[in-house]
C-alpha positions in Angstrom: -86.7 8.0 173.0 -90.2 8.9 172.0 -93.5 9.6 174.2 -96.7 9.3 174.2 -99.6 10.6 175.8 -100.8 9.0 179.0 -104.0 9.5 180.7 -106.2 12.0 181.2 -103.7 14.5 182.7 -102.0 15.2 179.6 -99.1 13.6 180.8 -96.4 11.9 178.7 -95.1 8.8 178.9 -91.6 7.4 177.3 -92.4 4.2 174.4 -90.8 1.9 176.9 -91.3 1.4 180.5 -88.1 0.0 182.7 -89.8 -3.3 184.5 -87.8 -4.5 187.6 -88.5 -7.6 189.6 -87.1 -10.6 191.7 -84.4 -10.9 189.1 -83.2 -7.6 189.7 -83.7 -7.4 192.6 -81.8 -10.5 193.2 -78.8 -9.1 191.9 -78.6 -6.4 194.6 -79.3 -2.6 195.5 -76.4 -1.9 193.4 -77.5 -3.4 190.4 -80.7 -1.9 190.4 -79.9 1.9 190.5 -77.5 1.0 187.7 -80.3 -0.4 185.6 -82.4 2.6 186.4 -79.4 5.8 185.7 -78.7 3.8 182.2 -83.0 4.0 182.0 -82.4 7.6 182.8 -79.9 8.7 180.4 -82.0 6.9 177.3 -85.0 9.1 178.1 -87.0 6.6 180.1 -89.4 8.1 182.2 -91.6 5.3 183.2 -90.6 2.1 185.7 -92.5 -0.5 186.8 -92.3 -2.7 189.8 -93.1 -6.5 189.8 -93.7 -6.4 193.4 -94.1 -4.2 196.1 -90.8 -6.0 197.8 -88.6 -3.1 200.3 -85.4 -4.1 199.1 -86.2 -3.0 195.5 -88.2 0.1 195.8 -85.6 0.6 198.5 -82.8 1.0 195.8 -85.5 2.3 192.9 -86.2 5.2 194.9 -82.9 5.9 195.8 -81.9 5.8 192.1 -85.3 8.1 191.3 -84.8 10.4 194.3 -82.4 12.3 191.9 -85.2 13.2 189.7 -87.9 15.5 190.1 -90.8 13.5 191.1 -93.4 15.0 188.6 -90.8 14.0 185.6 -91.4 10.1 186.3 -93.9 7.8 185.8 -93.6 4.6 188.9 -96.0 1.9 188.7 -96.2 -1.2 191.1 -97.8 -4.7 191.0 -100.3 -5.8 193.9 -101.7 -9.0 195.1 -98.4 -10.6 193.7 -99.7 -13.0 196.6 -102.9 -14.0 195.6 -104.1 -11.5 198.4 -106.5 -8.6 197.4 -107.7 -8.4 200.7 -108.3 -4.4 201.6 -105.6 -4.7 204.2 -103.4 -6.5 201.8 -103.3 -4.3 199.1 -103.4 -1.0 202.1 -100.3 -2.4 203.8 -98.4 -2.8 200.1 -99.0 0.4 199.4 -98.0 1.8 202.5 -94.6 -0.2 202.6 -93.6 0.5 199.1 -94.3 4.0 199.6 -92.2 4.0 202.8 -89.3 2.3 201.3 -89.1 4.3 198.3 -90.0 7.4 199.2 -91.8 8.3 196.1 -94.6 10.0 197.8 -96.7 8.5 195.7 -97.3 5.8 192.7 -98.8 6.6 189.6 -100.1 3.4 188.9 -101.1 0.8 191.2 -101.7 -2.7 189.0 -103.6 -5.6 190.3 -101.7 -8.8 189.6 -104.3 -11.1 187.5 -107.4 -11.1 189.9 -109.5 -14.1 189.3 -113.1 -13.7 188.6 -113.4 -14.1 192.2 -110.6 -13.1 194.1 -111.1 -8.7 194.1 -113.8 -8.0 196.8 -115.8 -5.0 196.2 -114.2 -3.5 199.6 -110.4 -3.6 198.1 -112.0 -1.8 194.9 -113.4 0.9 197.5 -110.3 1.0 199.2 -108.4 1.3 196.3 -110.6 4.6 195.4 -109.5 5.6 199.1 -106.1 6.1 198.8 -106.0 7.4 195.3 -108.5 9.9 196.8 -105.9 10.2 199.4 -103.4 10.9 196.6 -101.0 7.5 197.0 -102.0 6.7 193.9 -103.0 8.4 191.0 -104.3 5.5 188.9 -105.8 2.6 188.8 -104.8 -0.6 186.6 -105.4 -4.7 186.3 -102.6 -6.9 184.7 -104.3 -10.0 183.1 -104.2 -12.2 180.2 -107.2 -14.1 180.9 -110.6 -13.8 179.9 -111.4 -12.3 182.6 -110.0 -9.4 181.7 -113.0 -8.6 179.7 -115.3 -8.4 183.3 -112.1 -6.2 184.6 -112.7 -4.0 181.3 -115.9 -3.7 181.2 -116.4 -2.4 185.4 -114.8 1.1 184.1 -113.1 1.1 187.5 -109.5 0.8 186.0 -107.4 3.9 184.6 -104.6 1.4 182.6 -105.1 -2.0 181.2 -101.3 -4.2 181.1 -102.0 -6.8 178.6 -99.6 -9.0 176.3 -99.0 -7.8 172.8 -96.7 -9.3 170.2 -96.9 -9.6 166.4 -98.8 -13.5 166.7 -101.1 -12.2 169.4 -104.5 -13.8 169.1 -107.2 -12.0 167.6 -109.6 -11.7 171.6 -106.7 -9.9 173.0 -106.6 -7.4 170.2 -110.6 -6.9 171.1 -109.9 -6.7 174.7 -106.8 -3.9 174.1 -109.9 -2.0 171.8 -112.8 -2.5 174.6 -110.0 -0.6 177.3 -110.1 2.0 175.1 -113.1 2.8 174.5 -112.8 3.0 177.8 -110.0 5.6 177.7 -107.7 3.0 179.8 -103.9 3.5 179.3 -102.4 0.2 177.9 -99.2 -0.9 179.1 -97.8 -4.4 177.0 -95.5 -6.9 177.7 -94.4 -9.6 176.2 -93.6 -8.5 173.1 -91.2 -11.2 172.5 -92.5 -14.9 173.6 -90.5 -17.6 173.5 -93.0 -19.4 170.0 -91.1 -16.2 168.1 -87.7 -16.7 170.0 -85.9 -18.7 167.3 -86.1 -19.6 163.7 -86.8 -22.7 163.9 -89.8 -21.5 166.6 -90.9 -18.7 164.7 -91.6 -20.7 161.2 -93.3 -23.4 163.4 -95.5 -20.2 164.8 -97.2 -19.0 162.3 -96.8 -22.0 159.9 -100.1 -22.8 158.1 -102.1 -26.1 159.9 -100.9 -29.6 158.0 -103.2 -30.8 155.6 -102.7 -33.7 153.6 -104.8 -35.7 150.2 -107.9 -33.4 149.5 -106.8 -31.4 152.9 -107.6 -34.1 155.6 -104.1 -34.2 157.0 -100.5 -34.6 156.5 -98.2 -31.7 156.4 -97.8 -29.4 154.2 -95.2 -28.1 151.3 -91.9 -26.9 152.7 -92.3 -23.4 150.5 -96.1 -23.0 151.7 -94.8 -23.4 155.7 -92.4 -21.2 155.2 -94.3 -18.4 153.1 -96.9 -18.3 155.8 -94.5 -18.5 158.8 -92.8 -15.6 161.3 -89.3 -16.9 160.3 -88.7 -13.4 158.0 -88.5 -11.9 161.6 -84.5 -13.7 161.9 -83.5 -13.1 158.5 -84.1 -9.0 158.3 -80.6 -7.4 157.4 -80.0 -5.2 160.1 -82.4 -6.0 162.9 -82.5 -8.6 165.2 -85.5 -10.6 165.7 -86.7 -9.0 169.2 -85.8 -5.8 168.1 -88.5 -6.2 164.8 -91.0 -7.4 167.8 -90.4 -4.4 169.9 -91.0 -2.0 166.8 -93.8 -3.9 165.9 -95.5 -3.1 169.1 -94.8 0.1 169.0 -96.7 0.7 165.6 -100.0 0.2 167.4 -100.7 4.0 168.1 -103.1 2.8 171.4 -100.4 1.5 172.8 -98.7 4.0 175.7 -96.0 1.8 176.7 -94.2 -1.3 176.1 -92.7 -3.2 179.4 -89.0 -4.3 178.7 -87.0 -6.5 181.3 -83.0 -6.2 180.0 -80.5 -8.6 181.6 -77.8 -5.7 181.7 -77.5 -1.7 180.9 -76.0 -2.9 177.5 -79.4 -4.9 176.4 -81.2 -1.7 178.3 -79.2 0.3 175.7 -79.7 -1.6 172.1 -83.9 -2.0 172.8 -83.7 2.3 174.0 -83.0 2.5 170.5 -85.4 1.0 169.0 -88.0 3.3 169.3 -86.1 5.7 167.0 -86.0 3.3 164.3 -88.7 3.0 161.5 -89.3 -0.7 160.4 -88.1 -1.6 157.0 -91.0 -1.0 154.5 -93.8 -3.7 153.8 -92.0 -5.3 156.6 -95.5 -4.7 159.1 -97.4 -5.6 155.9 -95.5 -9.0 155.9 -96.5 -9.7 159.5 -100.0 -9.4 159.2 -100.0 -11.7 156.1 -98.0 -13.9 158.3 -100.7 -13.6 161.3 -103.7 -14.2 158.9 -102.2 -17.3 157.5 -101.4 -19.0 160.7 -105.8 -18.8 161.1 -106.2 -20.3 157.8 
C-alpha cells in the first residue's frame, strides 16, 4: 500500500479507502469486521461509511477498536435521507459515534445536497461539532453541477467526486476548483458499468457515426475501434478494473480512491494494485482514447 498526504494536518492517508454500506452490512456484523482485518492487513488506513446505520458502525468499530485511533482515517455519509436538517445531521452524528465508539469521525460527507436542500443552520451546526471535536473535517459528495456552488462556499475540507479514465471534461474542472481550494478529494467510481465490458468499453469511447461527407452513418470498424476504451480488456496481465484503478491513481490530486469489494479475496487483488506501475504509453493510450470520444 501507498499513501498520501491528506489535509492540512500532515496526515496520511492509504491510496484506497475501504467503503462499506447496506451491502455489507446486509451480510452481517461478522462479515463486516472480516472485510475490515483483511483492509487492515493490506495497509488500509482509511474506511468510509455509506450511512450512519448502528448495526454497521456497530461491527466497524468493533473491528477498528483494535487499532489505535489516531492510525485510521473513518469517514461517514449524512443526509443519506434527504434530511440536512441541523437536528438530522446532530442526531447522526451522535448515533454513529455512540455505536462505534470511534470518539470521533474524520470526515463527515454530505450525501448530494441539492441547491436547496443544506440550510445555512446545518452548515453552522456542522462547524459546531467539529469545533466540539466529533469531527475533524468537513466534506460534500456530489456529482452534479451543483457541486461547483458546494466548491466554491470554501466551507468543505474534502470533495468525493467520480473519477474514471472516460470522465467528462466539467468534472475534471470541478476536482481542480476543490483544490485550489486545498479540499481533500476522495473518488469513486472508478469503474462504471460504460467501461465494464468489451463490448461496452469500444462502444464508450468509440468516435460519433458519421456517414457520406460526415452527415451520418457509422463509421469504419478500424476507426471505432482505434478511438475506443476496448485496449483496457486486452492488456496482458491486468484486468480491465484493475487498469481503471491504476489509472486513477496516476492523478497526484487525488488522496483516495473509494473501493467496494464483494469479498476479502477482491479486497486483496485491487490492495495490490497500488504497487503496480501501468504498462508504458499505456496512460498515453487513454487520453488519446478520451479525446477521440469528443471528436
Amino acid at each position: 500500500m501507498r499513501y498520501r498526504p491528506f489535509g492540512v494536518s500532515g496526515a496520511a492517508v492509504s491510496n484506497l479507502t475501504l467503503c462499506l454500506g447496506a451491502d455489507a452490512a446486509g451480510r452481517g456484523g461478522a462479515h463486516v469486521r472480516q472485510m475490515i482485518f483483511a483492509a487492515l492487513e493490506a495497509g488500509i488506513n482509511a474506511y468510509h461509511f455509506d450511512s450512519a446505520d448502528p448495526a454497521l458502525l456497530r461491527a466497524a468499530g468493533e473491528a477498528l477498536g483494535h487499532v489505535e485511533r489516531r492510525l485510521v482515517i473513518a469517514s461517514v455519509s449524512l443526509g443519506v435521507g434527504r434530511d440536512f436538517s441541523p437536528i438530522s445531521l446532530g442526531r447522526e452524528i451522535e448515533q454513529g459515534l455512540h455505536a462505534s465508539g470511534l470518539g470521533w469521525f474524520d470526515l463527515a460527507v454530505l450525501d448530494r445536497p441539492g441547491e436547496n436542500e443544506l440550510p445555512q443552520a446545518a452548515l453552522t451546526a456542522l462547524k459546531a461539532i467539529r469545533k466540539a471535536g466529533h469531527v475533524r473535517m468537513l466534506g460534500v459528495s456530489s456529482d452534479e453541477a451543483v457541486s461547483d456552488l458546494y466548491v466554491s462556499t470554501g466551507a468543505f475540507d474534502a470533495l468525493f467526486t467520480p473519477f474514471h479514465a472516460n470522465i467528462e471534461w466539467r468534472v475534471r474542472a470541478r476536482m481542480r476548483a476543490a483544490l485550489e481550494r486545498q479540499m481533500s478529494l476522495f473518488v469513486y467510481g472508478y469503474f462504471p458499468d460504460s467501461l465494464s465490458t468489451e463490448r461496452k468499453a469500444a462502444e464508450a469511447g468509440a468516435p460519433k457515426k458519421r456517414g457520406l461527407f460526415g452527415l451520418g452513418g457509422r463509421a469504419p470498424v478500424e476507426e471505432t475501434q482505434r478511438g475506443s476504451f476496448a485496449f483496457l480488456h486486452q492488456t496482458r496481465g491486468w484486468t480491465a478494473e484493475a487498469i481503471c484503478l491504476a489509472y486513477a491513481l496516476t492523478d497526484p490530486g487525488v488522496s483516495s480512491v473509494l473501493i467496494r469489494p464483494r469479498d476479502r479475496a477482491e479486497l486483496e487483488t485491487l490492495a495490490a494494485t497500488p504497487e503496480r506501475d501501468l504498462p508504458a504509453g499505456l496512460s498515453a493510450q487513454i487520453e488519446m482514447a478520451r479525446v477521440d470520444a469528443l471528436v
